[in-house]
Every structure is written in structure tokens, then in C-alpha cells.
C-alpha positions in Angstrom: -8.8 -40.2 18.9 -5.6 -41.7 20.9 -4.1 -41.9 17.4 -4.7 -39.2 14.9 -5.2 -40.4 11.6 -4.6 -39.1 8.3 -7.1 -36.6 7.3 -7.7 -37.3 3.6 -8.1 -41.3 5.0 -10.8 -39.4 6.7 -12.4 -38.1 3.6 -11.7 -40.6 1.2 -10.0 -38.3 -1.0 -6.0 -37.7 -2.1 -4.0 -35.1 -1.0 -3.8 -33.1 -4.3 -7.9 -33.1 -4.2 -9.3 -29.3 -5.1 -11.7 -27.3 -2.3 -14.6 -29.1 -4.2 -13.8 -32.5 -3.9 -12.9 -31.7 0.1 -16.5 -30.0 0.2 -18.2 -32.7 -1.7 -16.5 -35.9 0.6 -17.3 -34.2 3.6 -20.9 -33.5 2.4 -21.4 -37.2 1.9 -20.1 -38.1 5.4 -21.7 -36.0 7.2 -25.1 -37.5 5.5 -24.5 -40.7 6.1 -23.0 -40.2 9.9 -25.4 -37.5 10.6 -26.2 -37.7 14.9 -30.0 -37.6 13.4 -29.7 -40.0 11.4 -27.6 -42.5 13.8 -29.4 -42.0 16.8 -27.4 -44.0 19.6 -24.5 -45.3 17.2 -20.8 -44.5 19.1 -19.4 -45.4 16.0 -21.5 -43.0 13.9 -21.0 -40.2 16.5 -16.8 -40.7 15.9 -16.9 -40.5 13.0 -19.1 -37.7 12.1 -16.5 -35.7 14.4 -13.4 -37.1 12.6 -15.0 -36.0 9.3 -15.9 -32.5 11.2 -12.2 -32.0 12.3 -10.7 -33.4 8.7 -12.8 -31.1 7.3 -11.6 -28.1 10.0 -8.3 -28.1 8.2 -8.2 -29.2 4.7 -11.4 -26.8 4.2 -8.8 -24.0 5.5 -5.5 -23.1 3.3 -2.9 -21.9 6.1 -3.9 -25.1 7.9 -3.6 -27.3 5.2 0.0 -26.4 4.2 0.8 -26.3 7.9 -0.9 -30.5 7.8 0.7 -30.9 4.6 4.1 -30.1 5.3 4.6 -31.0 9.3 1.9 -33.1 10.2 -1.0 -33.3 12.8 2.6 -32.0 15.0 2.5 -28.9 12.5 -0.9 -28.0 13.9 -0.7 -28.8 16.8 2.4 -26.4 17.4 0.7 -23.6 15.3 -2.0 -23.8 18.4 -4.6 -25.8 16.7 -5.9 -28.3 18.6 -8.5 -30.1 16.5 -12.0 -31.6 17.6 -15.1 -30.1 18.7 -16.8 -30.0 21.9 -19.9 -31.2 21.2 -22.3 -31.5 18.0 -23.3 -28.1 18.4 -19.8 -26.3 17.5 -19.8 -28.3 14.6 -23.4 -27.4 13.5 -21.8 -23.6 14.3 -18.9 -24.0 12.3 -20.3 -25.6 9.3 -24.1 -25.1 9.3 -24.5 -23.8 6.2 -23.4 -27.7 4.4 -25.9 -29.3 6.8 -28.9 -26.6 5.9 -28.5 -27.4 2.2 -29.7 -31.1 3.0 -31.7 -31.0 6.3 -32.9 -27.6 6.8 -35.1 -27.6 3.5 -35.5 -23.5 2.9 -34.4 -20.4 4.8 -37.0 -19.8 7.2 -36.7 -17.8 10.6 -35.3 -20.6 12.4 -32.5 -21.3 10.1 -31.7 -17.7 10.4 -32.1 -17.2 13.9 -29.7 -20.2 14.4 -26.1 -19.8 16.1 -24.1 -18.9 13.8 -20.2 -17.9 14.3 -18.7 -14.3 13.7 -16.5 -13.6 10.9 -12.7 -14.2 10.6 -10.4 -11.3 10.6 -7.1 -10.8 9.1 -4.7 -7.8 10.1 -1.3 -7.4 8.7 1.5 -6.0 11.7 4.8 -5.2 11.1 7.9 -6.2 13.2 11.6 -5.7 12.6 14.5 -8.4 11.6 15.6 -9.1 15.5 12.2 -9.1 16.8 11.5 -11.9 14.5 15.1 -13.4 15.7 14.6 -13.7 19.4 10.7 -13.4 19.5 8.6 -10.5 20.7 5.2 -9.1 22.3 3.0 -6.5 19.7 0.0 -4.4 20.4 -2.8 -4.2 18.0 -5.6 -1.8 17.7 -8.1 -4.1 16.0 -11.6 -2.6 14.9 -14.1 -5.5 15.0 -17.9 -5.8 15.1 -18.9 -7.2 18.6 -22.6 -7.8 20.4 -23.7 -4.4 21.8 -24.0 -5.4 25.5 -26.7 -2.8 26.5 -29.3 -5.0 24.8 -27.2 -8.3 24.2 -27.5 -8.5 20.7 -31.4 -8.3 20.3 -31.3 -4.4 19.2 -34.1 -3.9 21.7 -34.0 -1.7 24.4 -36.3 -4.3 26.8 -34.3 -7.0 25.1 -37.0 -8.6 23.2 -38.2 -8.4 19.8 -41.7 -8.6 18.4 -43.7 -10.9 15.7 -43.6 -9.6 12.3 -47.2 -8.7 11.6 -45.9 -8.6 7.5 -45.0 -12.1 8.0 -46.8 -13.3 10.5 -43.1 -14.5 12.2 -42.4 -17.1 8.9 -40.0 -15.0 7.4 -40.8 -15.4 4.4 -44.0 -13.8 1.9 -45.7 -15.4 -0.6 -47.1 -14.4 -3.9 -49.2 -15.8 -6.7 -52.4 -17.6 -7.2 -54.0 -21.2 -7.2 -51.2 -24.1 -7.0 -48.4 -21.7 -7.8 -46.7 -20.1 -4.9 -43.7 -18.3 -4.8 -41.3 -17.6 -1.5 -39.1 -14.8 -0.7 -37.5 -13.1 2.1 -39.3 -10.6 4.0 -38.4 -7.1 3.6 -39.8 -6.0 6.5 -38.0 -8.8 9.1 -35.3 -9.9 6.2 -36.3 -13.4 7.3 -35.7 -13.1 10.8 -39.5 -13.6 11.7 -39.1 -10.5 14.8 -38.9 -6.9 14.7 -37.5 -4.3 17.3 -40.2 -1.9 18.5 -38.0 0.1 20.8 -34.3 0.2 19.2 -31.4 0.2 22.1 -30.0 3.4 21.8 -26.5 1.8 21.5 -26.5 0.1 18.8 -29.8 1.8 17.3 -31.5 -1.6 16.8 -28.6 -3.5 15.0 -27.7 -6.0 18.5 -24.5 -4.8 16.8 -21.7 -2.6 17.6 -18.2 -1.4 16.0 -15.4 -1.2 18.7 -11.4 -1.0 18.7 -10.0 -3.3 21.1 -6.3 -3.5 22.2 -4.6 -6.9 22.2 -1.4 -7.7 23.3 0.5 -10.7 21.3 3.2 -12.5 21.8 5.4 -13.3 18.7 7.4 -16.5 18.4 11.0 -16.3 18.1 11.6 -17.8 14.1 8.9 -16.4 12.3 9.1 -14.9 8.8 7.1 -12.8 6.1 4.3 -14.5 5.5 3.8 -16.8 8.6 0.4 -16.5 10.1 -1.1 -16.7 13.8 -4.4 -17.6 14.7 -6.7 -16.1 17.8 -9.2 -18.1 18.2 -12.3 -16.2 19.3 -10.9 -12.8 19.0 -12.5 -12.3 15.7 -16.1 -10.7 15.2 -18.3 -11.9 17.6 -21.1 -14.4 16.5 -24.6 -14.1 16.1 -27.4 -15.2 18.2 -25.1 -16.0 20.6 -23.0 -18.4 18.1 -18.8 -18.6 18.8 -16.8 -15.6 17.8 -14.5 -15.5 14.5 -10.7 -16.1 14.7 -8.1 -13.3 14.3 -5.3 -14.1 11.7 -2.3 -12.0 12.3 -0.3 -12.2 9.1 3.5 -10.5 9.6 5.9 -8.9 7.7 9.5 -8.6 8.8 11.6 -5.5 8.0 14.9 -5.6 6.4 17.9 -5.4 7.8 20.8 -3.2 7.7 23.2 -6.1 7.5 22.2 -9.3 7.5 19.3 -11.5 5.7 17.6 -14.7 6.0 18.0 -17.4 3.9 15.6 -20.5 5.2 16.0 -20.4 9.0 20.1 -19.3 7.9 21.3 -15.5 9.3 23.4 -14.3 6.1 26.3 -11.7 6.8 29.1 -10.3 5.0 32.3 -10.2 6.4 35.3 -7.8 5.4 38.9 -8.7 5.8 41.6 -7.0 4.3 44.5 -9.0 2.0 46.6 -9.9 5.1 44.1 -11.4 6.8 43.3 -13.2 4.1 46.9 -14.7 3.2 48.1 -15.5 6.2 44.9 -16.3 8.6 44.1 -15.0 11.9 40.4 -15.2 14.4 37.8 -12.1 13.8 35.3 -10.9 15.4 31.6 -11.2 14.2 28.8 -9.8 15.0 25.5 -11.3 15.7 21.1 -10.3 15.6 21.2 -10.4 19.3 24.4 -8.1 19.2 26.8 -9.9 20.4 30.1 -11.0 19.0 31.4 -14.0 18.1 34.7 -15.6 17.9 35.7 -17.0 14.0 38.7 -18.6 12.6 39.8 -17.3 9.0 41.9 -19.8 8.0 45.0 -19.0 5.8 44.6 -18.1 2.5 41.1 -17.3 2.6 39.6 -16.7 -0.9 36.6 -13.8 -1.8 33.4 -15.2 -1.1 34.6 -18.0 1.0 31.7 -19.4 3.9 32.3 -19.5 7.1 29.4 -21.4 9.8 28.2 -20.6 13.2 26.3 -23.9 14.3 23.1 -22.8 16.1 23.2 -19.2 15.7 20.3 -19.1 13.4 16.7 -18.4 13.8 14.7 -21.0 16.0 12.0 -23.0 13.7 8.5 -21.9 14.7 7.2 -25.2 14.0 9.6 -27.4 16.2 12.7 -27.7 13.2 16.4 -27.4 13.4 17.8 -24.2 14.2 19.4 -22.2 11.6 23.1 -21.2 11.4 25.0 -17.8 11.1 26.7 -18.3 7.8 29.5 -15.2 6.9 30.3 -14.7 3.4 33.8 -13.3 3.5 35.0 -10.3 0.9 38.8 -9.7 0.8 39.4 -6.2 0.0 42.3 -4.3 -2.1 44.6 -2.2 -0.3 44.1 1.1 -1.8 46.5 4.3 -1.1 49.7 2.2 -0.3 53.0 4.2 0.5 56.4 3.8 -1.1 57.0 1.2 1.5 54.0 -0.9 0.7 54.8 -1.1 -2.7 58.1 -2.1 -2.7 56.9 -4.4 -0.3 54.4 -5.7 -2.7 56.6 -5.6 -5.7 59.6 -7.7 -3.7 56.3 -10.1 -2.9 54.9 -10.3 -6.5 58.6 -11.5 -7.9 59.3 -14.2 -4.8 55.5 -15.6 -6.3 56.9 -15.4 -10.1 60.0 -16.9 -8.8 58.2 -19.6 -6.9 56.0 -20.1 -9.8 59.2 -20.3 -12.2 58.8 -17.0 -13.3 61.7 -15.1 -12.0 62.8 -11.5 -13.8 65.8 -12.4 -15.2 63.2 -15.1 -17.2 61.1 -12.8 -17.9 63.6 -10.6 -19.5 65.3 -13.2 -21.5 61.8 -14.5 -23.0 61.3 -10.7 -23.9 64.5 -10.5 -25.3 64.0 -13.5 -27.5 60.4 -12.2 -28.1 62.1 -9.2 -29.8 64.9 -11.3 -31.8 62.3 -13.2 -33.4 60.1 -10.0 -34.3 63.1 -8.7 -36.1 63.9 -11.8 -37.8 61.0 -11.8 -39.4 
């Protein structure tokens, strides 16, 4: 598609429709667009795949809120590209809607179908300025993979026999007359083969569990919570279907000084009184380190904000970049000497007498105060 369009136009459905509505629209499309059932139609084939890649990512939550909030831009920063190669990665990905109305039962080859490994999530932790300016981690991450002695048949000669409890259906049957009943075999467990001679790997599974070490980069502007998606480095598939994804959910440390408020670095700032009355340029510190020139201006109240333009974290998704916003705190002198006072006293009666208030005022309303006390 040149032009992308709108997803739940796609489906037919709105955009506050639950997981079963999504499943249920998509069901019907795929029916009625089905390759199978279209044989030759272009316009059938389209949209059977737009339905497929709708589907991708309303069907998923992280990349519905991604498509909710930013767009088919959203996604396609996040590193999903949408669409599938061919009919056969959609069968992969979403096999199990189509068995339910073309496969009619769970026999062998149903089973012994591509299918794709499973998803895995893994937590990491990275500290304030990592997130900041960006950053590569290293992961340890255990997964199950296809044993490569045998290549996933469990067999040491890499071939499997006909279940002789079966006779290779995968399924038994019991009862008499017109009533028959089906059910997996115990035996196989539906997969129609047995292994005669396990592989000595994976003793017979095709599987085996492994730690791999992955190295991943970290985009500059993420936050607790955001999420990144390796495609393919999840568990691997089976018989020979696409590996899972690996979701890499992150949690950023707190830091010493500053905090995060949106894509906006927060920092407190201390200046004494002086600096506060009369106004004068500070240096402030930044996540990278550095420091930056500011301009208090004069008479600078507590809590007053100051703004660094562009000195926030970057947006992940292709956004504005934040701002360094200082929070200023004007602190008491404390410990003053007899200078300072008197300094302090002579300033506190030039405000009284600016304000109108001078002492000898002061002392004639007390005075007066007093008279009228005694007068009753």
C-alpha cells in the first residue's frame, strides 16, 4: 500500500472496539478474502493482507497504543514495519483463526504445520543519563531454540517414524457402531511420528534451552515503561516456523538530582537571599554534566521557573525535545554576625520606611495604642 490506511477502516470496526470484536472482524475477512477461496483475485489477495497487517497491531496492546497515539509514523519509528511476505507468514502468524474454519480437527498435519516460537519479555535496568543521551545493554537471555545436532526432529538420523498406536492419524478412536469418539494420541500426542533413536542433545525433544548474549542499543528518550521489540530473537519456532519476538521492557533508575516530568529534566536550584534580590547569572548543571549559563533575574521569588529550550530528553517516537526546567529555592541566611544584622535591621526599616512604616510611626501608633488601653 502507497498509502497506509486506517486500520479499524480496515476491520470495519471503531477505535474503542474490545480484543473480541478485533478477533471477530478479522475472522470474517479473512473468510471472505481467503487466497483459497479467491483463487486469481488481486483485489482479494490485498486485501486479505491489509486485514492480516490491521490485525498485526490492533491484535497486539504495545502496538496499538503506539497506532493509537502517533500513527502508522508511531510504528513505523518503534521498528515495525507492517506487511507480510507472503501468505505463508500470515498462515504462521495467525494459523490458529484460520484452523478453526478450514482446518476441520487437529490432526497430524495441523500439528506438524509451521508454527512460530513464543514471544519473550525480559525486564533490564538502565540508569537516568543512560536513558538521557541513549545507550548499548547486554542481556543474558535464556530461550528455548531448535537443537541443531538433529534440527529439530529429536532424532539422531534426523527422521522420525509412523506411529504404529495411530497408524500416523494422530488421533485414536473409541466406541462402537455409528458413535465414534476422537482424541489425541498419547503415544505421538497428535504428531502422527515417533523418535526411535533420541539425539543425544536434546534427548528427543528437537528442543534445546540455551543463554544467548545480545547486545542492544537503547534510544536516547526512553522512559519506565517503554518497550523494544526484537523481532526473531524470541524462542525459535517449530517445524521450521519464524522465531518469537523479544520485548525488552525498561526501567530507569532514579536520580540523585533531577527528575522527569514528560520529556522535561526537573532540577532544583539554590540561591541565597542576595542573589535573589538583586539578580545575577548561575551556573547549572546538566544530565550530560555540563554547565549551563542562567540569568536569575532580580527579585527572584522561592519556587520561581527558570527554562533551558532543548535541554530535555529527545522523544523516542520523533516529538519535540524536552526542556531543562530549574525550580529555584532562596535560602535564609543562618549564623549572621553583628555586622549582618545591623545590616539587615538598617534594611528592614529603609522597607518599613518605603512602605510608610518608618519607626518613629511605629512608635507613635504604639504610643497611642497604650493611651487608649488606659482610657478604657
Amino acid at each position: 500500500m502507497s498509502v497506509k490506511t486506517c486500520y479499524y477502516e480496515v476491520l470495519g470496526v471503531d477505535r474503542q472496539a474490545d480484543g473480541a470484536t478485533i478477533k471477530k472482524a478479522y475472522r470474517a475477512m479473512a473468510l471472505q478474502y481467503h487466497p483459497d477461496r479467491n483463487p486469481g483475485d488481486a483485489e482479494a489477495e490485498t486485501k486479505f493482507r491489509e486485514a492480516a497487517e490491521a490485525y498485526e497491531v490492533l491484535s497486539d496492546q504495545e502496538k496499538r497504543r503506539l497506532y493509537d497515539q502517533y500513527g502508522h509514523e508511531g510504528l513505523n519509528n518503534a521498528g515495525f514495519q507492517g506487511g507480510f511476505q507472503d501468505f505463508g507468514d500470515i498462515f504462521s502468524a495467525f494459523g490458529n483463526i484460520f484452523q478453526d474454519f478450514f482446518a476441520g480437527g487437529g490432526g497430524p498435519s495441523a500439528r506438524n504445520r509451521p508454527r512460530p516460537g513464543r514471544d519473550l519479555v525480559y525486564e533490564a535496568v538502565i540508569e537516568f543519563t543512560e536513558a538521557f543521551t541513549g545507550t548499548s545493554i547486554e542481556l543474558k537471555i535464556p530461550r528455548e531454540e531448535t537443537c541443531e545436532e538433529c534440527d529439530g526432529t529429536g532424532s539422531k538420523s534426523h527422521s522420525r517414524s509412523t506411529c504404529q498406536q495411530c497408524g500416523g492419524q494422530g488421533q485414536v478412536y473409541q466406541g462402537r457402531g455409528f458413535i465414534r469418539m476422537a482424541s489425541t494420541c498419547p503415544i505421538c500426542r497428535g504428531t502422527g511420528t515417533i523418535v526411535t533413536d533420541p539425539c543425544d542433545s536434546c534427548r528427543g525433544h528437537g528442543r534445546i534451552k540455551r543463554t544467548r548474549t545480545l547486545n542492544v542499543k537503547v534510544p536516547a528518550g526512553v522512559d519506565t515503561g517503554s518497550r523494544m521489540r526484537l523481532t526473531g530473537e524470541g524462542e525459535s519456532g517449530y517445524n521450521g516456523g519464524p522465531s518469537g519476538d523479544l520485548y525488552v521492557e525498561l526501567i530507569v533508575r532514579h536520580h540523585e538530582f533531577f527528575s522527569r516530568e514528560h520529556n522535561h529534566v526537573l532540577l532544583e536550584r539554590k540561591i541565597d537571599l542576595v542573589t535573589a534580590a538583586l539578580g545575577c547569572e548561575i551556573d547549572v548543571p546538566t544530565v550530560t554534566g555540563e554547565n549551563e549559563k542562567m540569568t536569575v533575574p532580580a527579585g527572584a521569588q522561592n519556587g520561581k521557573l527558570l527554562r533551558l529550550t532543548g535541554k530535555g530528553f529527545k522523544s523516542p517516537t520523533g516529538g519535540a525535545t524536552g526542556d531543562l526546567i530549574v525550580s529555584l529555592i532562596v535560602t535564609t541566611p543562618q549564623d549572621l554576625t553583628e555586622r549582618q544584622e545591623a545590616i539587615l535591621r538598617e534594611f528592614a526599616d529603609l522597607e518599613a520606611e518605603k512602605r510608610g512604616d518608618s519607626p518613629i510611626k511605629r512608635l507613635a501608633k504604639k504610643a497611642k495604642r497604650k493611651i487608649k488601653k488606659a482610657l478604657g
